[in-house]
N, C-alpha and C positions, 0 to 999 in steps of 0.2 A: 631526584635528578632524572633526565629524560635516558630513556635507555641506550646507551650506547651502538650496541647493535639488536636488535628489536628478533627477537628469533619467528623465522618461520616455518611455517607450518605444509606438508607436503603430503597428500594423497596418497601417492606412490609409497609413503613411508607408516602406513597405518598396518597396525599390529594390535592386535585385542588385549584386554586387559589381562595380568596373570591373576587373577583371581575373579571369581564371582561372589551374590552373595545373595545368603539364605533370608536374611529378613533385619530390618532397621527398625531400631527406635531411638525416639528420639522425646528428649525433654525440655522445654520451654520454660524459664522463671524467667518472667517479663522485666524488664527495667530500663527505661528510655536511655540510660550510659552504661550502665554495666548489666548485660542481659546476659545469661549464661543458659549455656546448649552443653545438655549430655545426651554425647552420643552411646546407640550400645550397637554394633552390627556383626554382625555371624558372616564369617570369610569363607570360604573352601577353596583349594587351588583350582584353576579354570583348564579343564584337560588341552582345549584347545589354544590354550598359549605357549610361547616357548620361554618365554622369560618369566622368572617370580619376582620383578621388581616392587613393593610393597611401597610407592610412592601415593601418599595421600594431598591431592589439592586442597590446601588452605593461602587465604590472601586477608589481612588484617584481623587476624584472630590473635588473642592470648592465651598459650594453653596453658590451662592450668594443673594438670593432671592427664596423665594418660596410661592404661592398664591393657595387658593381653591376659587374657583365658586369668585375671581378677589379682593378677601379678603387676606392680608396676613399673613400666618401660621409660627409659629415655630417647625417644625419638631424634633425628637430625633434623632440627629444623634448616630450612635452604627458602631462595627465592621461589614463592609460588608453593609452598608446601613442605611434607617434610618424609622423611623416609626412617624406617625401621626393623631391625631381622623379626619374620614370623616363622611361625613351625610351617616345615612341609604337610599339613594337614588341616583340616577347618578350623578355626580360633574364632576366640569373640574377642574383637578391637573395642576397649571405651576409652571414650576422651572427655574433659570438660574445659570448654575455655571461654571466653568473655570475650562481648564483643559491645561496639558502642552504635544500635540502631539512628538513633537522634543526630551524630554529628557525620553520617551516612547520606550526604547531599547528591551522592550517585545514582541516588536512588538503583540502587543494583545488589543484591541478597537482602537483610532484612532492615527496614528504615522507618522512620515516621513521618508521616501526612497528615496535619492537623490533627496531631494526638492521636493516630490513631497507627497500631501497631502494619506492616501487611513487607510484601516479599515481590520481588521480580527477581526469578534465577535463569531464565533462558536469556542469553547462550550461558555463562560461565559463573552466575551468580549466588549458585550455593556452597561456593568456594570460601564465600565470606562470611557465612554461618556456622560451618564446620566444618572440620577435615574431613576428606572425602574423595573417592574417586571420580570426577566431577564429570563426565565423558556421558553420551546419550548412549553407549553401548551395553552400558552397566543399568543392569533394572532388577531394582527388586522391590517386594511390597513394604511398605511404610507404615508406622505403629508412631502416634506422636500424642504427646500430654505436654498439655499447654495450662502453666501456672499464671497466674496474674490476676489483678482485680476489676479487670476489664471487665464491661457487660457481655460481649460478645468474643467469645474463642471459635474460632473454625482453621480447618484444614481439610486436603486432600480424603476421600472416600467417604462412608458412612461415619457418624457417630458412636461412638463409646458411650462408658461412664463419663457422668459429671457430677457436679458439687461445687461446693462453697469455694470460689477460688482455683476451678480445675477444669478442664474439659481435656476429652480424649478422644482420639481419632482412629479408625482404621482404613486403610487402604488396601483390599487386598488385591489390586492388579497391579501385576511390577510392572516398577516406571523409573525412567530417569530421572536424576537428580532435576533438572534443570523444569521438569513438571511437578516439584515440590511446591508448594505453597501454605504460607501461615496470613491469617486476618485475624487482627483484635483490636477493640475498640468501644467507643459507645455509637452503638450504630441500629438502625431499624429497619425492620422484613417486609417488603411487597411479597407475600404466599400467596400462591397457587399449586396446582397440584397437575399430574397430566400419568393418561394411562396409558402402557405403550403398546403395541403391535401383541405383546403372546399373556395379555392382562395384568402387568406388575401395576401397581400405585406407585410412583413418582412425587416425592415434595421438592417443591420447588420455591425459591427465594432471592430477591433483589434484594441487598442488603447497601442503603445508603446511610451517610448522614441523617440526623435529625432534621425535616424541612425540605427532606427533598423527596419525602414519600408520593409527593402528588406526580412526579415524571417519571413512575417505573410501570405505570401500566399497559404504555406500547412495545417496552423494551420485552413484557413479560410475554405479550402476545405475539412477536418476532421469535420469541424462542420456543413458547410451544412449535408454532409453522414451521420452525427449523425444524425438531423434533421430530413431526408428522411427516415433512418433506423425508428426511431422510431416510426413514422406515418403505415410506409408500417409492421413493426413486431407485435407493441403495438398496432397500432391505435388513439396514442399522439402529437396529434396537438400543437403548438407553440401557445401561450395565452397574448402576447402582440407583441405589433407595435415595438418593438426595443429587441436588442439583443446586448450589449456590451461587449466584454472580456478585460480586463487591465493584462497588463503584468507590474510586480513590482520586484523587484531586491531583496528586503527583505521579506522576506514571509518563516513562517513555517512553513507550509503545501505545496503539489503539487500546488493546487488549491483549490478554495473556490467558490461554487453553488448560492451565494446571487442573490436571483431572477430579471432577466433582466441583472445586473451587476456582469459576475463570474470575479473573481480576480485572476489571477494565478501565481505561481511563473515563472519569465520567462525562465527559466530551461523547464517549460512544456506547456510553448506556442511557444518559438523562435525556426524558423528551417531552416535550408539550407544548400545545400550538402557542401559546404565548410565550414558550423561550426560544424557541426551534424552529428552524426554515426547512421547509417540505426535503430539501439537499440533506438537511441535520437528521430527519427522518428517517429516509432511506439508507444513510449510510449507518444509522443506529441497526436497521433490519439487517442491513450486510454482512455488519461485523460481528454481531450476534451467531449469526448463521455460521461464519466462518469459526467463529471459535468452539461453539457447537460440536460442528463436521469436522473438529481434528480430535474429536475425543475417539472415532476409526483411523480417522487418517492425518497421525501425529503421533495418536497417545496408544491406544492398543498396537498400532503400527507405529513406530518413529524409526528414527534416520539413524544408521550405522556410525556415522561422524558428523560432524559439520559441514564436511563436503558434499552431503548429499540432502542437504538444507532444501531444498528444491523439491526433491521427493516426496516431501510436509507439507510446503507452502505452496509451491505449486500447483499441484492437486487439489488443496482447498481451494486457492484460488478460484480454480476452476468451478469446483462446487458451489462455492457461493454464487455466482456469477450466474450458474443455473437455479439455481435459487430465488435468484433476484427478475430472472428474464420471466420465468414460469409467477413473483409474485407480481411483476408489473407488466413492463414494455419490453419482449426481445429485444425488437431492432433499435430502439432507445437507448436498452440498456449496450448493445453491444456498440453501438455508434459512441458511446458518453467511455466506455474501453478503450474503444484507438485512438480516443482522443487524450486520454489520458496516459496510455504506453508512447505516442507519439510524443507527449511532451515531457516524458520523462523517461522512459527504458529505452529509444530511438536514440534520445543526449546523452544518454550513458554508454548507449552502443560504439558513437562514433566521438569517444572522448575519452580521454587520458585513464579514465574509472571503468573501461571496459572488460569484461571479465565474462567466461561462459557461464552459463548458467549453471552448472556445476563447476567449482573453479577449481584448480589444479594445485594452489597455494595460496595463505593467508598469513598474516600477521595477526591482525587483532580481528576472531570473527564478528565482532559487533556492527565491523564494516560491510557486511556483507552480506545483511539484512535489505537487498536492494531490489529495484523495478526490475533489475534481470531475473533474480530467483523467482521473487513474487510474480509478477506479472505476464513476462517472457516465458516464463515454468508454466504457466497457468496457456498461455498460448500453445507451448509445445503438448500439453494433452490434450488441448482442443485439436489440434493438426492430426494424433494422432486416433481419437477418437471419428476423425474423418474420415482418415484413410481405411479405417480397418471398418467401420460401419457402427450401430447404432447397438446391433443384436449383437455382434462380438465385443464392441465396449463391454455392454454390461457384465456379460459372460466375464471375459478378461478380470473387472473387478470382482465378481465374485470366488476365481480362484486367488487374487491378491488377498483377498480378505481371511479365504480359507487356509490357503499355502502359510501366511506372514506374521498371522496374530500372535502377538507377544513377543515378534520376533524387532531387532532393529534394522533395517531391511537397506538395501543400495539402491541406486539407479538399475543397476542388472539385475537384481531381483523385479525389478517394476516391468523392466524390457519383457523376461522371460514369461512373465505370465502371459503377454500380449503372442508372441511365437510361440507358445504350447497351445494356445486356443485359436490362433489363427493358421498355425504353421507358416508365416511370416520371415523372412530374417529379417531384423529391425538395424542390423550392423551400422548400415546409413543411413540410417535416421537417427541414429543413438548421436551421430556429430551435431544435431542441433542442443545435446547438452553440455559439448565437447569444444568444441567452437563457438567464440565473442566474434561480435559484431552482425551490422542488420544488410541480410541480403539482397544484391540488387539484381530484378530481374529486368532485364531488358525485353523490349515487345516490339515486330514489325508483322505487319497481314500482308498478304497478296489474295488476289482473286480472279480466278480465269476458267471460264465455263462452266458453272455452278461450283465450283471448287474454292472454296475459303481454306488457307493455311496459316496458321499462327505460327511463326517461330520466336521461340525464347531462349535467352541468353541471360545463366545466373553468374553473378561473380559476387564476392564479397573483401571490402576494403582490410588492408591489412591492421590490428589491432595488438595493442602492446604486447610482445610476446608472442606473438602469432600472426608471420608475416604472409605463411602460403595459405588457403584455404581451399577445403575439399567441394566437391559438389554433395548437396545437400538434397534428401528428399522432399520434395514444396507441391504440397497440394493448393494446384489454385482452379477454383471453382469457377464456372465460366457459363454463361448464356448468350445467347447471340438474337439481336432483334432486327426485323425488318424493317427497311425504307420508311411504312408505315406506321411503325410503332410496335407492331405483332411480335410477340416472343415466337422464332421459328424453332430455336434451339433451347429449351430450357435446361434450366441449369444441369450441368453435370461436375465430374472434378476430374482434371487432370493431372495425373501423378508425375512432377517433374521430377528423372533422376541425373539427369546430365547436365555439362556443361552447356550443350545446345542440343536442343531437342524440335522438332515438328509435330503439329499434330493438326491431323488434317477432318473439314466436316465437308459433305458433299452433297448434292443434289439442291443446291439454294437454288431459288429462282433470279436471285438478286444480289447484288454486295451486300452484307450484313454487318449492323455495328456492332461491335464486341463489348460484351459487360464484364470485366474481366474481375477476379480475385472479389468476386461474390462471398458478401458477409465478411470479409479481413480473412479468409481462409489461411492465410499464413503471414506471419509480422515480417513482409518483406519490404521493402520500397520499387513500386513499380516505376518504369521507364517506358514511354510510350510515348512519340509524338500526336498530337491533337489538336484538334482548334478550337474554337467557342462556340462552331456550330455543333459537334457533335457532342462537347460538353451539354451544351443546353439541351437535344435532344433528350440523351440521356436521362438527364432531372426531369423531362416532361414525362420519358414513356419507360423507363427503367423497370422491371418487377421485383428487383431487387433493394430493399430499403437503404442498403448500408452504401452499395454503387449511386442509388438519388442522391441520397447528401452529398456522399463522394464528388461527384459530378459538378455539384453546386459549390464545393469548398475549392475545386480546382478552378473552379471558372473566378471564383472570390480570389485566391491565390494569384494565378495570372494577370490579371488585373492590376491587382495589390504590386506586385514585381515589377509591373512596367510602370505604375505611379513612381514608387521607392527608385527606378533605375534611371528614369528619361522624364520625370516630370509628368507623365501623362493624367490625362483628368480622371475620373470614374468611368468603369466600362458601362455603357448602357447595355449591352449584351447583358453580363451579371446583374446589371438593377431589373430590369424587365421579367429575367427565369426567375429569380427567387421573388417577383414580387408574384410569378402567378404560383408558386409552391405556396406563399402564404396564405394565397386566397383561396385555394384550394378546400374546402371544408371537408370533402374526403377523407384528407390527411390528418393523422393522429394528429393534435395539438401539441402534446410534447416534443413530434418529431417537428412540427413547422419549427416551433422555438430553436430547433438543435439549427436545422437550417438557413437561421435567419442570424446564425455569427457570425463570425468570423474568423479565419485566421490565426491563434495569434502571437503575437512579439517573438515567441521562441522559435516557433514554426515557420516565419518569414524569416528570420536571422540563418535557421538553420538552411532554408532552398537557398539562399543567398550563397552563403558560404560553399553548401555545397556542388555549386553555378560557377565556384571559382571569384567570387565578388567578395568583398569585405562589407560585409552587414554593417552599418550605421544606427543605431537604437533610436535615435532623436526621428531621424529621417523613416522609419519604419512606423513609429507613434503615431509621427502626424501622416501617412496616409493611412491608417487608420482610423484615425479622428474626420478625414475628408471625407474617407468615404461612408463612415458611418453616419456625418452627417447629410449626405448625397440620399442614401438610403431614408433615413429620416426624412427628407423633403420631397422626397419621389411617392414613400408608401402613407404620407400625413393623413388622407382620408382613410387607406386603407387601415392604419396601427388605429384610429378611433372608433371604425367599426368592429376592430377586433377586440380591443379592449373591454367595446360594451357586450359583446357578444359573449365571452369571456370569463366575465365575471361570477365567480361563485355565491349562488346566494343561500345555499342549504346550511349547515352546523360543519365548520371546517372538522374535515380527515382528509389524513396525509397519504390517504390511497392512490391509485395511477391517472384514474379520472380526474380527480379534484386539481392534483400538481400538475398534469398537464395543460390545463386550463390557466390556472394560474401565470405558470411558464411565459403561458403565448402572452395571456395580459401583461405579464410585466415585460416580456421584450418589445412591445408595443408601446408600454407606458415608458420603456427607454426610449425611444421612437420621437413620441410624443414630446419629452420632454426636450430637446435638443432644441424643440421650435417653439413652444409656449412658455420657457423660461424655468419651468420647474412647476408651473402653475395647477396639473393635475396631480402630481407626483406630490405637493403639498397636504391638496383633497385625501390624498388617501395614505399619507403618513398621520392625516390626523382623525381619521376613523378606521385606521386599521387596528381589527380585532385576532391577530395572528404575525408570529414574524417575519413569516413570508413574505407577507405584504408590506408591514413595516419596514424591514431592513431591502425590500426593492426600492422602496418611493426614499429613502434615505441617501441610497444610492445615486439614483439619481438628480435630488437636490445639491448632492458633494457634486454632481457631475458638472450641475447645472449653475454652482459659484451661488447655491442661495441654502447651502446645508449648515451654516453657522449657527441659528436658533435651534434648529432640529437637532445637530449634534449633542448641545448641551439638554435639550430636552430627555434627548435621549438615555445618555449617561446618567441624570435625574431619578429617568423613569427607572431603571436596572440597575443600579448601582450596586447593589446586592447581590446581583446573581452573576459571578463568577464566569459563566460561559458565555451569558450575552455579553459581559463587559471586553472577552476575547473578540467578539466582534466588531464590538465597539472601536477596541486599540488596528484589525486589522484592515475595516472598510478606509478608515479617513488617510493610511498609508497608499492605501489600494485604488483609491479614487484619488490620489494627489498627482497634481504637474508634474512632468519628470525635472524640474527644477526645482522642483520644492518637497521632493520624496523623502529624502535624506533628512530634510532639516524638519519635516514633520516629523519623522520618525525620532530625532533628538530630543523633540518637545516632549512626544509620548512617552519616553525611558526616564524623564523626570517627573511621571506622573506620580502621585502617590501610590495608585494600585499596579504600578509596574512592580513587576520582582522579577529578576532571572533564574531563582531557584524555582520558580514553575515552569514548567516546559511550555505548557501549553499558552501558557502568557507570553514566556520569551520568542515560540513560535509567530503568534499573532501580531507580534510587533518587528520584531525579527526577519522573521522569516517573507509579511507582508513586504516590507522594501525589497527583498532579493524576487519576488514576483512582479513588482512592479519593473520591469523590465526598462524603461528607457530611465527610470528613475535610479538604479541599481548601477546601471554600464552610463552613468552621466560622467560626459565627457571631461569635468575634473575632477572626476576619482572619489568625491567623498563619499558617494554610495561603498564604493571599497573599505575607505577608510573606518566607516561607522560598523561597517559587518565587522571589519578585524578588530575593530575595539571591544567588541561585546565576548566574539570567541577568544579573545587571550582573558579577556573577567570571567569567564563560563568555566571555560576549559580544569580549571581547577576546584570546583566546585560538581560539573555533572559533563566530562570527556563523552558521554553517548552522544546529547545533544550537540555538544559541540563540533565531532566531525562528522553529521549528520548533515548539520547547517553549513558544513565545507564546502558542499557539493555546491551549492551556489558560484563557486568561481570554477567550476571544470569547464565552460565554455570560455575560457578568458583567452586563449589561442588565436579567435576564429576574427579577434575585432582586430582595429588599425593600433600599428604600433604606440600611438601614445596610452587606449587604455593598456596595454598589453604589458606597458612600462610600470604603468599602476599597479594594475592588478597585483603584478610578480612583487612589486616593493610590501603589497599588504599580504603576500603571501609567505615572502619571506621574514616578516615583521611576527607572523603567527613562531614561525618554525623558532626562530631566534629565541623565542624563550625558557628559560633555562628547566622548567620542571614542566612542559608539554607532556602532557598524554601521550602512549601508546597509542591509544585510538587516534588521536587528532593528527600527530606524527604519520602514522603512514598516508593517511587520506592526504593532507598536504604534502608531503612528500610525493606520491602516486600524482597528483593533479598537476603540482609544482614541475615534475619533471617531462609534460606533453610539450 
């Protein structure tokens, strides 16, 4: 039954555990329905707690036995676990109980994926494996022997004994439960080896399916560079003799950090130019790196509670980011960032799901795995890595690392290393982890005898539960250019700490235009009135990368707002700036491509809304559509000399060079194809020798009403391979009329290779309609209707995924009252059912009540 009152969870009310522990083992007899776990673990009382409550979490276990210091106990079992009297002194707790991995559709503690044994226990999922104190505060090293007749047994740390039927593991860096991990299976090793910073030998291992050995050799060569990055930036040495990553089919996350053994979903470890789009590439390097860099900063360092989730992820975030900048495009990568926090941590700020980035209480943590921790976290150390400098950054981290190892650490532990090495007080700046919602800085200039004055005005809108908001510390980065184009002022940062503040530059010869919040310096939404002439300026003579496109996506915006409000045609302003950006050969290639977008759907809906207007999805599509085909017919000569210009003719790699190339050709072959019918885009669906290429000119024959042969072709050609078939299910959603999104998406869930017990399937097809934006908010609801039918079939089956994909209806507020009527009937059509998830329950709940 759905839980009546759903208990929560409160920061304020954290208290350490009353016990610690000296050391786990743990026993594995494999059996796909009755798998049984003996636990053995050594207790001591924990000095620093006040209470000995001896509550162990368990969640669908059987126990079968359970013994203290080799005497046997009868426990209480209760909801969520069970509790027992221990001695006031160290004990060894064993238990054994059965569990059923196979009919474990949650994929959450231990489950099967095509036969093949493996574990996701972050946040709470080793609760369903054993009893256990199941909390990130509690670490101790791990000892595990793993029974079964599997080829393959692995787990956390180095290797033990094995034999016929056994293998054994040791872990000795204490870790939380939730960094536990088991993999077994029939499965095969891409080895390498890699030597680190103070001479160890490292083995190393990609461990897939049979058949997928040929797509682990970029994945391997992302992880040495993490590896070497981290050593040569950090100073973070590799801390055991092995290194394993498992690629697994069923997984609801990207990937998962379990120390020695990350697990990833193989979406984001499998790669090669014939399954993988240059996009699939990069993000395979990212996530690699990320899961990598929490084996400092996650796993020798993790989080005190779930509250301080942020202090893990956001930080990596961060790192990978730099990562990514230093292995490609900076200004690339950081532009392809805001566009990303834009259309997803911006919609959560100013929606029903807003929450700080630290949050203050929780119901089900699974929910809150979101773009504020992740992303927002990941900006909040960029802001502060600015303000403090470059030299006391690193500084700062290397007493975090020194001060915290092995410890579970808080936000204020993070703050304080930053004020011991800076002598700082960070007091206000600590409310950007403390405070939801996205700050708005207002901007007006004066200027009067060489005297330029910027005044700014921060306020931020009030968010659920948090209606006053304080003034925030906001670094925003600033250049000023001359009349002619001349940078007079190059960049500097100014530290805003007030509600209104001045800040005055002197001695110009001239009025100067303002570059303002250079590089995204701080995830704030700026306010500034401007026209299309200084816009356009700006794109021509800017020095700053992230303010050119800037410049160019405002001039595309305004435009776009006055088509969508008054009917108005394409700005030729906007057609004319970014066609000389694209002609430009100066300019990186990947950055023209970023330049030559637009907008989109969510990003107009939401200026709309927040303009005080009721967003129209239909009406926002089609200028869209107008103006991309305006663009199209204005740069016709131009996208053909680009295209051939363009073209890569060496042995495709998916380094920065090559996809940036690509990029521009294929937003050019978009271009192109709008006016020749699809007629190139054919040409090079049918000698494309890479999926890049492929899955662009596919694209846009679905655009172009001539993708019907292709499609099936397509499907033909890969029908075997699992991850391009995701592609397959998400382009023909994604490229559909917003009249016909829905009902494509009906066709597809009756395909044979649909299944919603895989994520990444149910995602592709799923999740493509709720992106298809005017297709989704179509104005007779059955975009609504089709999402609430799949999450009430899901919800019972795999609750992560399900109120994951909730989030789809958090902007349902913002439209006109008759979707608004829909939305809430399919929202309350979700809640209404009788055995809803906790998970799915509060997210609909939380959405439901904006």
């Amino acid at each position: 039954m759905k839980d009546a009152a759903p208990q929560t969870i409160y920061l304020k009310d954290y208290q350490p555990f009353g016990f610690e522990i000296d050391k786990v083992h743990l026993t594995f007899r494999l059996n796909p329905e009755k798998t049984r776990v003996i636990s053995r673990i050594v207790f001591r009382p924990n000095p620093e707690a006040e209470e000995r409550d001896f509550f162990l979490h368990g969640e669908e276990l059987d126990l079968i036995w359970a013994k203290i210091d080799g005497a046997e106990v009868t426990p209480i079992l209760e909801d969520g676990g069970l509790r027992c009297a221990v001695p006031e002194r160290a004990f060894t707790w064993e238990a054994e109980v059965e569990i059923n991995p196979e009919a474990n559709t949650a994929l959450e503690g231990l489950y099967m994926s095509n036969g093949m044994y493996c574990t996701q226990c972050e946040a709470e999922g080793f609760r369903k494996i054993t009893y256990y104190p199941d909390r990130p505060d509690v670490m101790a090293p791990f000892e595990v022997r793993i029974e079964g007749d599997e080829k393959v047994k692995l787990s956390n740390g180095n290797p033990g004994a094995s034999g016929d039927g056994f293998a054994e593991w040791h872990d000795p860096w204490p870790k939380p439960a939730y960094l536990f991990a088991l993999v077994a299976g029939d499965l095969v090793n891409h080895p390498d080896r890699f030597e680190t910073m103070s001479g160890r030998d490292v083995e190393l291992n990609i461990w897939v399916r049979p058949g997928d050995e040929g797509k682990c050799a970029f994945g391997m060569e992302a992880l040495k560079a993490s590896m070497r990055w981290d050593e040569d930036v950090y100073g973070r040495e590799y801390d055991l003799d092995i290194f394993n990553i498992v690629a697994v089919d069923d997984f609801n996350m990207g990937a998962m950090e379990n120390k020695g053994l990350n697990i990833f979903n193989s979406s984001c470890v499998l790669a090669s130019p014939e399954t993988s789009t240059d996009g699939n590439f990069e993000r395979v390097e990212a996530i690699i790196a990320h899961e990598y860099f929490h084996n400092w900063t996650g796993n020798r360092i993790t989080c005190r509670d779930w509250f301080q989730l942020c202090l893990k992820e956001g930080l990596t975030v961060f790192r990978d980011a730099q990562f990514t900048s230093d292995m490609r495009s900076e200004p690339v990568k950081r532009i392809s960032d805001v566009i990303a926090l834009r259309a997803r941590q911006f919609c959560e700020d100013n929606g029903p799901l807003a929450h700080p980035v630290r949050p203050e209480s929780f119901v089900e943590i699974n929910n809150f795995y979101t773009a504020t921790v992740y992303e927002k976290g990941a900006e909040v150390i960029g802001m502060l890595k600015t303000l403090v400098g470059d030299e006391a950054y690193a500084k700062a981290l290397d007493l975090y690392f020194e001060r915290h190892d092995g410890d579970a650490a808080t936000i204020e532990d993070w703050l304080r290393v930053f004020e011991d090495t800076t002598g700082r007080d960070l007091s206000q700046f600590k409310r950007w982890y403390e405070q939801a919602g996205t700050p708005r800085v207002k901007v007006r200039d004066t200027y009067k005898d060489g005297t330029f004055t910027l005044h700014l005005e921060q306020s931020t809108p009030p968010t659920p539960g948090q209606d006053v908001k304080d003034a925030r510390v906001i670094p925003i980065a600033i250049g000023l250019l001359a009349p002619n184009g001349n940078e007079v002022v190059p960049t500097q940062v100014l530290e805003m700490t007030q509600a209104n503040q001045s800040f005055v530059f002197e001695g110009l010869a001239s009025r100067p235009v303002p570059s303002i919040l250079r590089g995204f310096s701080a995830p704030v939404i700026l306010e500034r009135e401007s026209d299309n002439a200084e816009r356009a300026f700006l794109l021509a003579h800017d020095t700053d990368p992230f303010n050119k496109w800037e410049a160019g996506r405002a001039l595309a915006r305004d435009g776009l707002l006055a088509m969508i409000r008054n009917g108005a045609g394409p700005d030729d302003a906007y057609l004319d700036a970014i066609e000389a950006v694209a002609r430009d050969d100066n300019l990186d290639p990947a950055f023209r491509a970023l330049a030559l977008g637009l907008p989109s759907q969510e990003d107009l809906a939401q200026s709309l809304y927040e303009a005080g207007d009721t967003p129209d999805p239909q009406a926002i599509w089609d200028a869209l559509e107008t103006l991309k085909q305006a663009q199209a017919q204005k740069m016709q000569d131009l996208a053909t000399r680009l295209y051939a210009q363009y073209q890569v003719d060496e042995p495709y790699a998916p380094n920065a060079e090559q996809s940036g190339a690509r990029a521009l050709a294929n937003a050019a072959l978009g271009m192109i194809s709008r006016v020749d019918g699809g007629a190139l885009a054919q040409k090079q669906y049918d000698n494309a020798d890479n999926m890049t290429q492929q899955l662009a000119a596919l694209s846009c024959l679905l655009k172009a009403g001539k993708g019907a042969a292709a499609v099936t072709a397509f499907y033909d050609q890969w029908k075997h391979d699992r991850l391009v078939i995701d592609k397959w299910f998400s382009l023909q959603i994604l490229q559909a009329d917003p009249d016909d999104a829905a009902e494509v998406t009906q066709i597809l869930t009756n395909h044979p290779d649909f299944t919603m017990k895989n994520p990444n399937r149910f995602r592709a097809t799923l999740g493509a309609l709720t992106m298809n934006t005017a297709g989704f908010h179509h104005v007779s609801g059955v975009g609504y209707g089709v999402l609430a039918d799949w999450l009430i079939k899901l919800d019972p089956i795999n609750p992560q995924t399900t109120a994951r994909m909730c989030t789809a209806f958090e902007t349902w507020k913002r439209y006109d009252e008759t979707r608004q009527e829909m939305a809430a009937r399919a929202l309350d059509r979700i809640l209404a059912q009788p055995e809803l998830s906790r998970d799915t329950t509060e997210m609909v709940t939380r959405i439901r009540g904006a």
